[in-house]
Steps between C-alpha positions, in 0.01 A plus 500: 500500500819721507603459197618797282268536180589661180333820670808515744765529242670812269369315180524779257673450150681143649506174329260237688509153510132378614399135555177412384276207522391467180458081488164554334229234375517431063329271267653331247537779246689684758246743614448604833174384657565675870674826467420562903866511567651722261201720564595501888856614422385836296503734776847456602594519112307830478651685778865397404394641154366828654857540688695429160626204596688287226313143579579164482265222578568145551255191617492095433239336342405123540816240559741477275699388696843679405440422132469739252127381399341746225127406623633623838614885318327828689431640110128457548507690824671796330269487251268553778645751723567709182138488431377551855779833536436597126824524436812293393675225718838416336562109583853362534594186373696377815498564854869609545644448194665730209119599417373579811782705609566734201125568508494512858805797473330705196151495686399863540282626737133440462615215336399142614657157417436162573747238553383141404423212759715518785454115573706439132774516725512220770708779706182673567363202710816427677529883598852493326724817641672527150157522304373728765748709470485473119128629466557770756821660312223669245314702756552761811189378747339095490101555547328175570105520457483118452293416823434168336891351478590724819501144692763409267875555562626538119755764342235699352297542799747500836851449288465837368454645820863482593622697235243813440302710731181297531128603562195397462215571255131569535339216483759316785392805708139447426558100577714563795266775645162255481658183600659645759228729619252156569795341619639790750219681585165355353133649575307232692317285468802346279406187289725291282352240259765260373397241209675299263585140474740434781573544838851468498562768253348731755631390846689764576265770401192354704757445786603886452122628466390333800702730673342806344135449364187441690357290311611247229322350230621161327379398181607319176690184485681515839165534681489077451807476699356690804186255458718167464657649835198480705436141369236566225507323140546709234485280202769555250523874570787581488744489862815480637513177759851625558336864605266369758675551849620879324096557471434400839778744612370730324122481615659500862726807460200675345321425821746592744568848315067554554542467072142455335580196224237426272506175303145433251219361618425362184642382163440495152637161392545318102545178387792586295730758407368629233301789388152359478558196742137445727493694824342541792545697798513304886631616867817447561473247705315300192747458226439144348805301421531547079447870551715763430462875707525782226314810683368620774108459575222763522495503861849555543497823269232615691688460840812642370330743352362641844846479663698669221169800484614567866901537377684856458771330367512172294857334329358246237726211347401246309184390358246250726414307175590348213404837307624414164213250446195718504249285700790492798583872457171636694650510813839685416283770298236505789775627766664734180138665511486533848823629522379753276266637676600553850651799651874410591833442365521216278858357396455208216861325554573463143531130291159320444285735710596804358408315152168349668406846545638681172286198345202627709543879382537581834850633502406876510301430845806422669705743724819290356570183325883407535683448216738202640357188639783316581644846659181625657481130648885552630381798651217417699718247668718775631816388269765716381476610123826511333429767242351748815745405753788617232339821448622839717324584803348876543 
C-alpha cells in the first residue's frame, strides 16, 4: 500500500519502460476475443503520454515456453492498442535484440513501442540478472502495471527492478488500493464467497479469511469436500478424500474465530458431464450414488442471498457452479445479480468469476473486478508479491 506510483516520480520527457499484462484471449485467426486487459492498462499509457514520456511496453502472452513461437507474437495486441489510442504502436521484432534496441534508442517522445513476448526468452521465467539487466539498459524508470504476473518473480516484472527506478502504474494502485482496503480495513458486515473446483487450491486463502471476514460462503466444487467431511455421500461429485481432516480444521477454526460458514443446503445434481445430461436438484444430504453435484440449489441462493444483502463488503472468487454449461450456471449468475444490486463494495477476484460475471453483463455493477486471479488469490492469502515488493516505497 506504500508503494510509489507513476504519480510520485519527475516523469517528464524520460524514456519508460512499462510492464504490461497483455496475455489476452484470440481465436484462431488471431483476433482478440477479450481485450479487458489491454483496456485496463490505458490509463497509465495516457498519463505517461501527457508527461512526454518516450514509452516502451512489454508483456507475455500464453507459454511458449522460451521458444520463439510466432502464434505466441504480441502483433495482434498492437494492432489493438493502436486502434484503442488511435495512433501508431511501432512493434519490435525481439525483446532485447539488435531490433529492439535501435528502435528502443531512436524512440522519441510521445512515441510508444512494443517489444515482442517476453516469455521468447526462457530468461524471463528464471528472473535471469543478465536479461534483466538487458531490457532495462533502454529506459530511465521500470513501471510495472501488470497486477496479473505481479505474483511472478521474472526479469521483466521484479528483474528489472534492480537496475531502474521502479514504480507502479494505475491500475496496480487501483488493485492494491481495493484488495487491500477489504483486506486492511473492510466495512462490516464483510463476506467472502469462495467457489471453484477444489479445496486445496484455496487452503490458504480460506485459512487467511477466517481471520478477517464475518461470514464465509463455500460453494462450487470444494463445497463436496466439506460434505464428505461430515460423513455425507456425495455421489461422484467431485472431492478430495485426501482434503478431509483440512475441511474439518477448517469448519473448527471458523468456529472458534465466531466465523459464519455457509455450505448449500441443497444441490443441483446431473447424470453426466455434459451439457444436456438429466438433472435434478436434492438436499445435500441426498446425493444418490451415480450423481454428479454441478450447482448450487434454489434454496441455497436464496439463503446466501440474505446473508450477502446484509454485507458492506463482499471479496468474490470463484464460481459455485459449473457455469460454462448453461443449465448448471444459474447459481453463479444468481449471486452475480445479487451482487449487483446491493449497496457495498464488491471485489470479483479475477479468473473464472470475473468471466462468470463479464458473461452475465454484469461487469459495470461492480465496484472492482481484479484483473489477476492467480495474483489477487496470492493476495488474499497475505503473500508477498514479487513485482510490488520490488517497487520503491513513498
Amino acid at each position: 500500500m506504500n508503494k510509489k506510483t507513476i504519480k510520485d516520480m519527475d516523469l517528464k520527457n524520460k524514456k519508460i519502460l512499462v510492464r504490461c499484462d497483455f496475455n489476452v484471449p484470440m481465436d484462431e485467426e488471431k483476433n482478440i476475443t477479450d481485450n479487458t486487459r489491454i483496456v485496463a492498462a490505458l490509463p497509465t499509457i495516457k498519463y505517461l503520454l501527457e508527461n512526454n514520456c518516450a514509452i516502451i511496453l512489454c508483456s507475455h502472452l500464453g507459454r511458449p515456453k522460451g521458444e520463439v513461437k510466432p502464434e505466441f507474437s504480441l502483433k495482434p495486441v498492437a494492432k489493438e492498442l493502436s486502434k484503442l489510442l488511435d495512433k501508431e504502436i511501432i512493434m519490435a521484432n525481439d525483446v532485447i535484440g539488435e531490433d529492439a534496441k535501435t528502435k528502443a534508442s531512436n524512440l522519441q517522445q510521445g512515441q510508444i513501442m512494443l517489444l515482442e513476448n517476453v516469455r521468447f526468452h526462457k530468461e524471463e521465467t528464471d528472473n535471469d540478472s543478465e536479461f534483466s539487466k538487458e531490457l532495462a539498459s533502454m529506459a530511465e524508470i521500470y513501471v510495472n502495471d501488470a497486477f496479473g504476473a505481479a505474483h511472478r518473480a521474472h526479469a521483466s516484472t521484479a528483474g528489472v527492478a534492480q537496475y531502474l527506478p521502479a514504480v507502479s502504474g494505475f491500475l496496480i494502485e487501483k488493485e492494491l488500493q481495493f484488495l487491500g482496503n477489504a483486506l486492511n480495513n473492510p466495512e462490516r458486515p464483510f463476506v467472502a464467497i469462495m467457489g471453484g473446483a477444489k479445496v486445496s487450491d484455496k487452503i490458504a486463502v480460506i485459512d487467511s479469511l477466517l481471520e478477517k471476514v464475518d461470514t464465509l460462503i463455500i460453494g462450487g466444487g470444494m463445497a463436496y469436500t466439506f460434505f464428505k467431511a461430515q460423513g455425507y455421500e456425495v455421489g461422484n461429485s467431485i472431492c478430495e478424500l485426501d482434503k478431509l481432516d483440512l475441511a474439518k480444521d477448517l469448519m473448527k477454526k471458523a468456529e472458534e474465530k465466531g466465523v459464519k460458514l455457509m455450505l448449500p443446503i441443497d444441490t443441483k445434481i446431473g447424470k453426466e458431464f455434459k451439457p444436456d445430461t438429466e438433472s435434478k436438484t436434492v438436499a445435500w444430504t441426498e446425493i444418490p450414488e451415480g450423481w454428479e453435484g454441478f450447482d448450487i440449489g434454489e434454496e441455497s441462493i436464496k439463503m446466501f442471498g440474505e446473508e450477502i444483502k446484509k454485507a458492506k463488503t463482499v471479496v468474490w472468487n470463484g464460481p459455485v457452479g459449473l457455469f460454462e454449461f448453461d443449465q448448471f450456471a444459474i447459481g453463479t449468475n444468481s449471486i452475480a445479480k445479487i451482487l449487483s444490486e446491493i449497496e457495498a463494495t464488491t471485489i470479483i477476484g479475477g479468473g473464472d468469476s470475473a468471466a462468470a460475471v463479464k458473461k452475465a453483463g454484469l461487469e459495470d455493477k461492480m465496484t472492482h473486478i481484479s484483473t489477476g486471479g492467480g495474483a489477487s488469490l496470492e493476495f488474499l492469502e497475505g503473500k508477498v508479491l514479487p513485482g510490488i515488493e520490488c517497487l520503491l516505497n513513498k
